[in-house]
C-alpha positions in Angstrom: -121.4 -42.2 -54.1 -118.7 -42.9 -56.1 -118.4 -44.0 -60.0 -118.1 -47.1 -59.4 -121.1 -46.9 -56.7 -123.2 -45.5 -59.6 -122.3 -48.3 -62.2 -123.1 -50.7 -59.6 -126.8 -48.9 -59.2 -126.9 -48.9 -62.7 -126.2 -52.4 -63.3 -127.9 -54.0 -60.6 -130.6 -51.9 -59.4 -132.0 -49.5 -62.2 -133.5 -52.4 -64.5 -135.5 -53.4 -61.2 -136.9 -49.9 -61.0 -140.8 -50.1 -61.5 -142.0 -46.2 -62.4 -145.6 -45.0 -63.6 -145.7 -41.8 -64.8 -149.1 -40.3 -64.9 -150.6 -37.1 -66.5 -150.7 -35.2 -69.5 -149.8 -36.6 -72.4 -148.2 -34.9 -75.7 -146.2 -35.2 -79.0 -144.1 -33.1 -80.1 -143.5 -32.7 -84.1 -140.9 -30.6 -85.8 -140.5 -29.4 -89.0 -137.5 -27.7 -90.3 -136.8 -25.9 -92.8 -134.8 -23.0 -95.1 -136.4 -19.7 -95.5 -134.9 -17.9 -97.9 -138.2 -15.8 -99.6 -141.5 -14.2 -98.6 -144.8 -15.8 -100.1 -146.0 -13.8 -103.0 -150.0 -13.7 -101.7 -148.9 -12.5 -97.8 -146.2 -11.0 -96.1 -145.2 -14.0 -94.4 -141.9 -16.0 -94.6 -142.2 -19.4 -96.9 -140.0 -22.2 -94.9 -138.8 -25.1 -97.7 -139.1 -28.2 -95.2 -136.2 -30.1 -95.4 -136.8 -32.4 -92.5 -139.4 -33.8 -89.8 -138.9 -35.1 -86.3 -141.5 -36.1 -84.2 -140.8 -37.0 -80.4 -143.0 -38.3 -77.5 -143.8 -35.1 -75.4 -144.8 -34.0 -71.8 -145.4 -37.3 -69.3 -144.6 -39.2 -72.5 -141.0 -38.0 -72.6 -140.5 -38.2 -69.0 -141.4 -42.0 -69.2 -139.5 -42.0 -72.6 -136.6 -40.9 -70.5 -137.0 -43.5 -67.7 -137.2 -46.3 -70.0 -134.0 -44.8 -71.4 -132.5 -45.0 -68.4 -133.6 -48.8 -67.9 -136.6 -48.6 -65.4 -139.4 -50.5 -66.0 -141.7 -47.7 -67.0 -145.4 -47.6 -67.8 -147.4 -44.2 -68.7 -151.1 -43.2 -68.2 -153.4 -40.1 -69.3 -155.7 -39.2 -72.2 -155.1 -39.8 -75.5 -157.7 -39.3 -78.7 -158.0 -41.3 -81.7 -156.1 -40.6 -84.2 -152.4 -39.8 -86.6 -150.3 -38.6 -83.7 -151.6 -41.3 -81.1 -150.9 -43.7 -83.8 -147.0 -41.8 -83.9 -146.8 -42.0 -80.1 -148.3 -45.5 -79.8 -145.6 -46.5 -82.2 -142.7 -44.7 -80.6 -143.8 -46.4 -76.7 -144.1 -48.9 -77.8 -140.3 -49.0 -80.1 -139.1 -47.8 -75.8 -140.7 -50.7 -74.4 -143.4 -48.8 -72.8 -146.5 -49.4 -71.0 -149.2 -48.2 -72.2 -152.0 -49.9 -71.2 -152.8 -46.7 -68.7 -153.4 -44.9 -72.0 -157.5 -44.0 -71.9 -159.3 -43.0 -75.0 -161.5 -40.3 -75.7 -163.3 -37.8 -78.5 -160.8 -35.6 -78.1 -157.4 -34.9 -80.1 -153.9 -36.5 -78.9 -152.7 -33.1 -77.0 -149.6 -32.2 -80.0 -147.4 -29.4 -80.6 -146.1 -28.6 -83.8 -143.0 -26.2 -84.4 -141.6 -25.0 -87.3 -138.0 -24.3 -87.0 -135.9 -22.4 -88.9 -132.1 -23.7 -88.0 -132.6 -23.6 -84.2 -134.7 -20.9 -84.4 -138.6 -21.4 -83.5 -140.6 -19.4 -86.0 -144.0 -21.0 -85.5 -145.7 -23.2 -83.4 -149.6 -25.1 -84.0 -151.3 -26.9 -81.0 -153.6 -29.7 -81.6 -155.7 -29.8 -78.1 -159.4 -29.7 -76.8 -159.3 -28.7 -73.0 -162.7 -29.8 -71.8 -163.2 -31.5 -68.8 -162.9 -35.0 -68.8 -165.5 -37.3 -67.7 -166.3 -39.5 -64.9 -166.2 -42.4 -66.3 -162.9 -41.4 -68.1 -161.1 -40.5 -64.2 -162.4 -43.5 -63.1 -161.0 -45.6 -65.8 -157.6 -44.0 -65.3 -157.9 -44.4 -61.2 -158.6 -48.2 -61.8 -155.0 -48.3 -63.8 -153.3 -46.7 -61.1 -154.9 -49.1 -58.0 -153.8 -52.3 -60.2 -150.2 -51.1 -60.9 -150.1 -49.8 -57.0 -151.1 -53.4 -55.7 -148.7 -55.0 -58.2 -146.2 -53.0 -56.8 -144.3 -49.9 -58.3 -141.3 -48.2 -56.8 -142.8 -44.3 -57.9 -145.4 -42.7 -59.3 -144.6 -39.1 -61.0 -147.0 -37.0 -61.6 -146.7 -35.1 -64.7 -149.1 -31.4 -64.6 -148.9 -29.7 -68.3 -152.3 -28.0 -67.5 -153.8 -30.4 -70.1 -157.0 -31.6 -68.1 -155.2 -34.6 -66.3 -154.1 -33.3 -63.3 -157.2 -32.2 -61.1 -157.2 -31.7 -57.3 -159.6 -34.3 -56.8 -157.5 -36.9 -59.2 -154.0 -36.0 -57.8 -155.5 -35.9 -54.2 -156.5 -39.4 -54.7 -153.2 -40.7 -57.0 -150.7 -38.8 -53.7 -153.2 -40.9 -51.4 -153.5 -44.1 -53.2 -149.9 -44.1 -53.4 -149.1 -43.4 -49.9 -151.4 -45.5 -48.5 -148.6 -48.1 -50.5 -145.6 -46.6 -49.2 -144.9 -45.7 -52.8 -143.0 -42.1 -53.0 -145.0 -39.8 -55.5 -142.9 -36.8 -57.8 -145.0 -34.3 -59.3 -143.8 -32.1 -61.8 -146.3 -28.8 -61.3 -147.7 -26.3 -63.6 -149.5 -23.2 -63.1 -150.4 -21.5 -59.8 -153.1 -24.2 -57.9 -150.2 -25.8 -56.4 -152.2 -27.1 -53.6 -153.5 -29.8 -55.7 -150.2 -31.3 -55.0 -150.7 -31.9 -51.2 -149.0 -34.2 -49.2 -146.9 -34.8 -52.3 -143.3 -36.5 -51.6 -141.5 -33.8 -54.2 -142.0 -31.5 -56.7 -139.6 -30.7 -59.5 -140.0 -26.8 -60.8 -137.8 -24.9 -62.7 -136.9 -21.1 -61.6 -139.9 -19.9 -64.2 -142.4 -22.2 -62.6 -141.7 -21.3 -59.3 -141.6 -17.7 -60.0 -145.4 -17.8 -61.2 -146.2 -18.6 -57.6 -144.5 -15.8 -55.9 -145.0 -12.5 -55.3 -141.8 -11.4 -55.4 -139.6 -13.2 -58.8 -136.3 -14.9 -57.8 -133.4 -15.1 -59.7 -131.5 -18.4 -61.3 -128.4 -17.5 -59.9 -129.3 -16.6 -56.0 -129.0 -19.5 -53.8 -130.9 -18.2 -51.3 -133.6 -17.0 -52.9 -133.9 -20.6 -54.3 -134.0 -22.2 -50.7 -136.6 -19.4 -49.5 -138.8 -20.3 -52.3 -138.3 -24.0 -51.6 -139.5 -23.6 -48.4 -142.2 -21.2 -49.1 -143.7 -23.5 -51.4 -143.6 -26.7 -48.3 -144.9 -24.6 -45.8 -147.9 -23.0 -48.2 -148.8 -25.7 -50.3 -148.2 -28.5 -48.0 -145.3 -30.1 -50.2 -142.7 -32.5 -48.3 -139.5 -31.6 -50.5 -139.1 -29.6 -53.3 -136.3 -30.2 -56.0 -135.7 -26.8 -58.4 -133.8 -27.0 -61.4 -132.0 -23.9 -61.9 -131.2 -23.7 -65.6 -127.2 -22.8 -65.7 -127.2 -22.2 -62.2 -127.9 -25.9 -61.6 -130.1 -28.0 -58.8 -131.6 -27.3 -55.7 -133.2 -29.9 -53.0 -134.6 -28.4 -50.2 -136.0 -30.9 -47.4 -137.5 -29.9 -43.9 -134.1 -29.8 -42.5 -131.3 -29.2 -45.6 -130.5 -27.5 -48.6 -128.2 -28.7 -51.1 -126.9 -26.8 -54.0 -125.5 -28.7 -57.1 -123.8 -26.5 -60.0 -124.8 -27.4 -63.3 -122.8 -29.9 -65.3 -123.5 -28.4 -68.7 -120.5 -26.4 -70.0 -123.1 -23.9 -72.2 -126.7 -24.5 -72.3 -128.0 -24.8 -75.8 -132.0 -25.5 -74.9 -133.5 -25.8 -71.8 -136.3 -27.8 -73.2 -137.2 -30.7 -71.6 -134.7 -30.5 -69.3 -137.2 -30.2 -66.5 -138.5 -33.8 -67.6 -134.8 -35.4 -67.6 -134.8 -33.9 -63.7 -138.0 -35.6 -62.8 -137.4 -38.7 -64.6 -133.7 -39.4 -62.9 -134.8 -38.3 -59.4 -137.7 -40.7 -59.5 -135.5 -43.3 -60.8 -132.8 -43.0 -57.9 -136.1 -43.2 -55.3 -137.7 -45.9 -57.1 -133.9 -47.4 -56.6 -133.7 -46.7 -52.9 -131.0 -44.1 -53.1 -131.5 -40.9 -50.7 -133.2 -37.8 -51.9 -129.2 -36.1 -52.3 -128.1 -38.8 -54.5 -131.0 -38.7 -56.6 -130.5 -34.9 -56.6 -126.9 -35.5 -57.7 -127.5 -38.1 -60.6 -131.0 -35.4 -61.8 -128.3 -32.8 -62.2 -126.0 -34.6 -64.2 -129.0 -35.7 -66.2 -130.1 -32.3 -66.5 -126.6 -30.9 -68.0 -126.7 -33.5 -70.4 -129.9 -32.5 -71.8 -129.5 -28.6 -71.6 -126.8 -29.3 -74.3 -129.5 -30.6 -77.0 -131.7 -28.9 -79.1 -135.3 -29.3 -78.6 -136.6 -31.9 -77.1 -134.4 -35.0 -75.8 -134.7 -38.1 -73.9 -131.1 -39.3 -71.8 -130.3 -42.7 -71.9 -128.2 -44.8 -69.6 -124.7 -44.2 -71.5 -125.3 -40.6 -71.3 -125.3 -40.7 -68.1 -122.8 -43.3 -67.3 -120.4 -40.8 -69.9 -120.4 -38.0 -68.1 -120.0 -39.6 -64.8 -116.6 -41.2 -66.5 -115.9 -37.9 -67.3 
């Protein structure tokens, strides 16, 4: 496609684009700070907080950056009740999205919390409560997901933080559920149980994702290896197509019968967080558009460059994109 090709899609198809991302949702809070001394009652470094950022996390920021990037974009998962829900019911809503998908429980809103020093990380503080969610809960959440399905929706990612969301039994049902509407379903994996991801259109790992599952660690840099590992991961895990992003090495889309390798865009990366979201978000947006799997490869990876140039975490938006493909 060429530029003008993509501010066509842009223009006239994105804004269309009907997206749910489902799964585990987060916040993300930053506080940063000098640190100049040691506290006088431990030998621990004081950090004088200087300023706070707080950011919608995990499937939050990958619908934060598909509503960026002009889909219509809604978002389900757990949530609890309380400060940081009312932070990132405040910040969806601010992106114009949906979150009606959003089921409450007992349990805290899933948050990290990172002290920073400069761009340094010197602490971090979770805010979770792992235990299995009930029935009545998944069923609440399945109901969401068979009403958006039969109002129609373009894609359905499903975003795995190992957060309590993303079962076998509920993904099997959200991949069939989908399917069964000819809607294409992303997942973005975690952990080793990849075979709850069956039958699943794509997944989107990075190199230190995938290298959990294998025996045998591959590198960033090694083409190969990538598409071995690509195809490993179809064959044992039942996977249709599997997109890895590759850090400074870039993108790779492996389907049953091609492999395309895309350098990264990024002229230095600066933080790879969140650059895995940013990949899933723009390839779902480029099916949900109709474009093939190569195009939506092509646009992830531009997304992806973008991103690996920020610090900590960062939603694209449609001028970012547009930008880079003018330059």
């Amino acid at each position: 496609m060429t530029k003008t090709d993509w501010q066509k899609f842009f223009a006239t198809k994105v804004g269309k684009c009907k997206v749910l991302v489902i799964g585990d949702i987060m916040m993300d809070r930053y506080y940063y700070g000098d640190v100049k001394k040691f506290a006088s009652d431990a030998p621990v470094p004081v950090a004088k907080i200087i300023k706070r950022k707080a950011s919608l996390g995990a499937a939050a920021n990958i619908a934060n950056n598909l509503a960026n990037l002009g889909c219509q974009t809604a978002v389900a998962g757990f949530v609890g009740d309380d400060h940081n829900f009312e932070l990132l019911s405040t910040q969806l809503y601010e992106s114009g999205i949906d979150q009606d998908g959003l089921i409450a429980t007992d349990w805290p809103t899933t948050t990290k919390i990172r002290i920073m020093s400069g761009h340094v990380q010197m602490f971090r503080m979770d805010f979770e409560d792992l235990t299995p969610r009930s029935e009545e809960q998944f069923d609440a959440l399945k109901s969401f997901v068979k009403q958006r399905l039969n109002d129609s929706l373009d894609a359905i990612v499903l975003a795995d933080y190992e957060k309590g969301v993303c079962t076998e039994r509920f993904c099997g049902s959200v991949i069939r559920a989908a399917h069964n509407h000819g809607v294409p379903v992303v997942v973005m994996p975690y952990g080793q149980q990849w075979i709850k991801y069956a039958q699943a259109d794509y997944v989107t790992p990075n190199v230190a994702k995938i290298n959990r599952i294998l025996l045998d660690p591959i590198r960033s840099e090694d083409d190969d290896a990538a598409e071995r590992a690509g195809r490993y991961i179809m064959r044992k895990f039942q996977i249709k197509n599997v997109l890895a992003t590759r850090s400074a090495s870039g993108i790779t889309l492996v389907t049953e019968d091609d492999v395309a390798h895309l350098p990264t865009r990024a002229q230095e990366v600066f933080d790879s967080a969140g650059a895995s979201d940013t990949v899933a978000a723009a390839f779902a947006m480029a099916l949900a558009g109709g474009l093939k799997p190569v195009d939506g490869a092509f646009i992830a990876n531009i997304a992806a460059g973008i991103v690996l140039r920020k610090s900590g975490t960062y939603a694209i938006t449609r001028d970012d994109v547009l930008n880079a493909l003018a330059g």
